[in-house]
C-alpha positions in Angstrom: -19.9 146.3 199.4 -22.3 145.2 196.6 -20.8 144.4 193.4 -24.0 143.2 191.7 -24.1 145.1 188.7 -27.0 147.4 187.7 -28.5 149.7 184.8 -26.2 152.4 184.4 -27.9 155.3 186.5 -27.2 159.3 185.8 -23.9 160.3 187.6 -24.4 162.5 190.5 -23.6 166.0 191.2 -19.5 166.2 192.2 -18.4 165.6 195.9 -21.8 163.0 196.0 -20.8 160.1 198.4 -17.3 161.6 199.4 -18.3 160.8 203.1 -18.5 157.0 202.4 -14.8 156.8 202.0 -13.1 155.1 204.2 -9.7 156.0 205.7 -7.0 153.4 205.9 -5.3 152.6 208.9 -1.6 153.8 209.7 0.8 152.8 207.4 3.1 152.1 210.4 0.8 149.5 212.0 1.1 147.4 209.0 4.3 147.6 206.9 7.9 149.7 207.4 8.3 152.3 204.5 8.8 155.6 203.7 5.2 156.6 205.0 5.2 156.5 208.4 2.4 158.4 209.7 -1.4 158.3 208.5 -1.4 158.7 204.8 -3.1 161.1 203.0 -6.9 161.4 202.5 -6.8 160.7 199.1 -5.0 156.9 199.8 -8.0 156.1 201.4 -10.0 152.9 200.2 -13.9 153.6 200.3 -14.5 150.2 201.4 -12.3 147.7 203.6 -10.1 144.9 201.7 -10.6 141.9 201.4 -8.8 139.3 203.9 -7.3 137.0 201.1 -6.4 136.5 197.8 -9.0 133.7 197.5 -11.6 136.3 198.5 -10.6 138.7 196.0 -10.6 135.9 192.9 -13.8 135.0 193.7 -15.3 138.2 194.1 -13.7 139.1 190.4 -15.3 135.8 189.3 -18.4 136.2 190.2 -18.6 139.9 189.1 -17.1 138.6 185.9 -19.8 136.3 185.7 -22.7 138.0 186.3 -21.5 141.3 183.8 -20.9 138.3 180.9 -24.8 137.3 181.9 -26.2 140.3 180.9 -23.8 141.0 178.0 -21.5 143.8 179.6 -18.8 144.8 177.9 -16.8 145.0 181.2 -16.4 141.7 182.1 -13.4 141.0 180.4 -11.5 142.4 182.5 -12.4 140.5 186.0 -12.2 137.9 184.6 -8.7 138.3 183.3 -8.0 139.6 186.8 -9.4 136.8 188.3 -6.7 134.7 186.8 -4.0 137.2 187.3 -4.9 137.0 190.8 -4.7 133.1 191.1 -1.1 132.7 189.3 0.0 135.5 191.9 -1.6 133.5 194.7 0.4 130.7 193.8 3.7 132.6 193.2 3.7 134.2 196.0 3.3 130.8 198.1 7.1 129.2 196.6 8.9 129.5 199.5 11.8 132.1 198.8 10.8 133.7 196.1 10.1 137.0 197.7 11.3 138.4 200.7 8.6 139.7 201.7 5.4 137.7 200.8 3.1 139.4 203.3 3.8 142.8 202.3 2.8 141.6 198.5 -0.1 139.8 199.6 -1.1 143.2 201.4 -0.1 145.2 198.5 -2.5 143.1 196.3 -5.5 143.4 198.4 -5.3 146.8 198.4 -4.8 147.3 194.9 -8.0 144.7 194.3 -9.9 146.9 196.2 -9.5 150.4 194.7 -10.9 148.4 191.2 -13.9 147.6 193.3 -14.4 150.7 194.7 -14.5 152.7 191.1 -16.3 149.9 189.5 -18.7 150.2 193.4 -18.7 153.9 192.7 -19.4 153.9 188.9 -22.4 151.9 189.4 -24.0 154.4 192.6 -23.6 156.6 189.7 -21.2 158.5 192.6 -18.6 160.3 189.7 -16.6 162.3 191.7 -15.2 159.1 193.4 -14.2 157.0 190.2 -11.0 157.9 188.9 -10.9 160.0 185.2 -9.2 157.3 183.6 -11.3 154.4 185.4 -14.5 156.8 184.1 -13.3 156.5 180.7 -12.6 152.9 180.4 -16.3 152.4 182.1 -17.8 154.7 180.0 -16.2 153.3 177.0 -17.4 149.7 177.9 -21.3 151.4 178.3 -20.6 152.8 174.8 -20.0 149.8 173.3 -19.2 151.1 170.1 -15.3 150.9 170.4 -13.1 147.7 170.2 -13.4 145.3 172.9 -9.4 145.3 173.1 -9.9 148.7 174.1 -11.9 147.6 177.1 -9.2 145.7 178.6 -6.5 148.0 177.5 -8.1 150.9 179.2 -9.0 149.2 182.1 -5.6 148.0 182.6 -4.1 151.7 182.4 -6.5 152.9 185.0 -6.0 150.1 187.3 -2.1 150.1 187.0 -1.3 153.8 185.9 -3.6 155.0 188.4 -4.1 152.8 191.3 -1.0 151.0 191.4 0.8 154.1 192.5 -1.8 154.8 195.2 -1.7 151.3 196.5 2.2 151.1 196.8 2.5 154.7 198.9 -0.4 153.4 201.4 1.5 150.3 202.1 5.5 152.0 201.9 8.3 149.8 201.0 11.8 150.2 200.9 14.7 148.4 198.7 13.8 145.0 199.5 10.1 145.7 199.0 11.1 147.1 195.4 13.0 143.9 194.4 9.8 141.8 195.0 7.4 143.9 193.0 9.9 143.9 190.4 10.6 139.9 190.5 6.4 139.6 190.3 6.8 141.1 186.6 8.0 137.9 185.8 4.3 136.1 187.4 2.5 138.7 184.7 4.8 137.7 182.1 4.2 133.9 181.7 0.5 135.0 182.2 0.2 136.9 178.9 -0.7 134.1 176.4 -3.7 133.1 179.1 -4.9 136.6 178.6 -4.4 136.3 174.8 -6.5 133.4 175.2 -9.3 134.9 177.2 -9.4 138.1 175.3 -9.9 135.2 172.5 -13.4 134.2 174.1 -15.0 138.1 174.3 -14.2 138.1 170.3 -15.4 135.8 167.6 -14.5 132.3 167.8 -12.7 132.1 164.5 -10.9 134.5 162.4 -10.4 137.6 165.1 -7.8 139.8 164.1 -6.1 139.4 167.4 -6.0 136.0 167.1 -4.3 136.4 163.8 -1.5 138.8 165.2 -0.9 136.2 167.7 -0.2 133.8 165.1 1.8 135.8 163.0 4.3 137.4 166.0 4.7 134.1 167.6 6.5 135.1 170.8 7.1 138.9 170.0 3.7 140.1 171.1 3.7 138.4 174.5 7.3 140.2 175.1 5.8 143.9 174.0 2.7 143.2 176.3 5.0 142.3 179.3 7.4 144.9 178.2 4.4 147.7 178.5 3.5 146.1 181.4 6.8 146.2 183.3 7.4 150.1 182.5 3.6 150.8 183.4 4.5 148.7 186.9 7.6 150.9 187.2 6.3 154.5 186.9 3.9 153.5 189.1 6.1 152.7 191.9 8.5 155.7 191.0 5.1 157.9 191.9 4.3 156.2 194.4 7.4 156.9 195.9 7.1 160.9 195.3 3.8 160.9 196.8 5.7 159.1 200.1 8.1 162.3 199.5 5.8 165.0 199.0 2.4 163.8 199.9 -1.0 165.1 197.8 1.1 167.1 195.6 2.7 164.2 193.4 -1.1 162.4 192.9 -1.6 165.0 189.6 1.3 163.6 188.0 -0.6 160.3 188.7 -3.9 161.4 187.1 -2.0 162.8 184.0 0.1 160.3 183.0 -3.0 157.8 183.7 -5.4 160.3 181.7 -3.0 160.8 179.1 -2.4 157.0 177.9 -6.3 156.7 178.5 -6.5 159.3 175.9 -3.9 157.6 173.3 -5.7 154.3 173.8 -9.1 155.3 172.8 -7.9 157.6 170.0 -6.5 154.4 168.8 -9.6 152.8 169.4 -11.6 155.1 166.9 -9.3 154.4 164.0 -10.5 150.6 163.8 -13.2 150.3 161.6 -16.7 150.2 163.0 -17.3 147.4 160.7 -14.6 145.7 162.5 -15.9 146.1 165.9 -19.6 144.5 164.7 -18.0 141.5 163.6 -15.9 141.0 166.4 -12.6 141.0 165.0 -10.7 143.5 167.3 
């Protein structure tokens, strides 16, 4: 797979590239749940994931890296992954804390990859294989007219609204599996002030308005962020778990309620004032 970024090229015809896909294995070989037969086609990862969490940080940094290089809009939000990824690496290696670190560590890579594979697709200029909501936080990016709060926001709602879901019914889980994804809330909690603080360095250095709510809600805005993270994390598994029920007929519900806050989230974004957005402030 070839993350190196490129000029954005006209998206294709629908169904362009839908053979490149690439089917996941059983979910019985690899993890007990509620899926035990071959999932549905559209689980399917277009490329294989990665081996390790290390592998997936470093594959967000460099993207990161090389989007911030050439002034894309999009790299805030490897790069915030990037760290999410790391704290979760190192969470998930205290020994007890989750009863089942594997299946976590598997559930991660997955979830890594289906970002790589819109971001992968989105760049082929392959549109019928990058998620609506994924579309519209990478065409909002291109844009580059909106707030760059938005970019991160947006890209968050694809990648947890969307993908989440689709991650957690490939692997299954059951009860025990639940409690860990639930107890890894906590991980993404104590991470929010480091992604206050590298949303920080996409804005101006002094005087952006984010940096002034930070200021002024002391700990209340890192408890809503983790708050809307947490019921994001929960739908997602509660569709996940209907699409383990009733197979391809529970992904709409998945695409609407991942379209819809996609929706709310840039009609927020084109109340800020433009002026706003030039100096950097939001």
């Amino acid at each position: 797979m070839d993350l190196t970024p490129s000029a954005p090229r006209p998206l294709s015809r629908p169904g362009a590239g839908a053979s490149r896909r690439v089917p996941l294995r059983p979910v019985g070989a690899r993890a007990p749940g509620p899926l035990a037969s071959k999932p549905p086609a559209f689980l399917g990862l277009r490329a294989p994931a990665p081996a390790t969490l290390e592998e997936v940080a470093s594959q967000l940094g460099g993207l990161s890296r090389r989007l911030a290089a050439r002034g894309d809009r999009r790299a805030i939000f490897p790069a915030i992954y990037e760290m999410q990824v790391r704290a979760m690496a190192a969470d998930l290696a205290v020994p007890g804390r989750y009863a089942d670190a594997a299946w976590m560590t598997r559930l991660s890579l997955d979830f890594a990859q289906r970002y790589f594979d819109a971001f992968d697709a989105y760049e082929q200029g392959d549109q019928a294989a990058v998620p609506a909501a994924w579309l519209r936080a990478f065409d909002h990016a291109r844009d580059a007219r909106g707030p760059v709060v938005n970019e991160l926001m947006l890209s968050m709602n694809a990648h947890i609204n969307h993908d989440l879901a689709l991650s957690v019914a490939a692997m299954g889980g059951g009860p025990r599996h639940h409690r860990d994804f639930e107890r890894f809330n906590g991980c993404l909690q104590a991470n929010v002030e480091g992604v206050q603080a590298l949303l920080a360095g996409h804005l101006r250095p002094e005087g952006s308005l984010a940096g002034a709510l930070d200021r002024l809600a002391g700990p209340l805005d890192e408890w809503l962020a983790g708050e809307m993270i947490a019921s994001w994390r929960a739908t997602a598994w509660r569709h996940a778990m209907a699409i383990a029920r009733e197979g391809e007929a529970a992904y709409a519900p998945v695409v609407a309620r991942a379209t819809w806050n996609a929706r709310v989230i840039d009609t927020l974004g084109q109340a800020v004032p433009a002026s706003w957005v030039r100096r950097g402030l939001i």
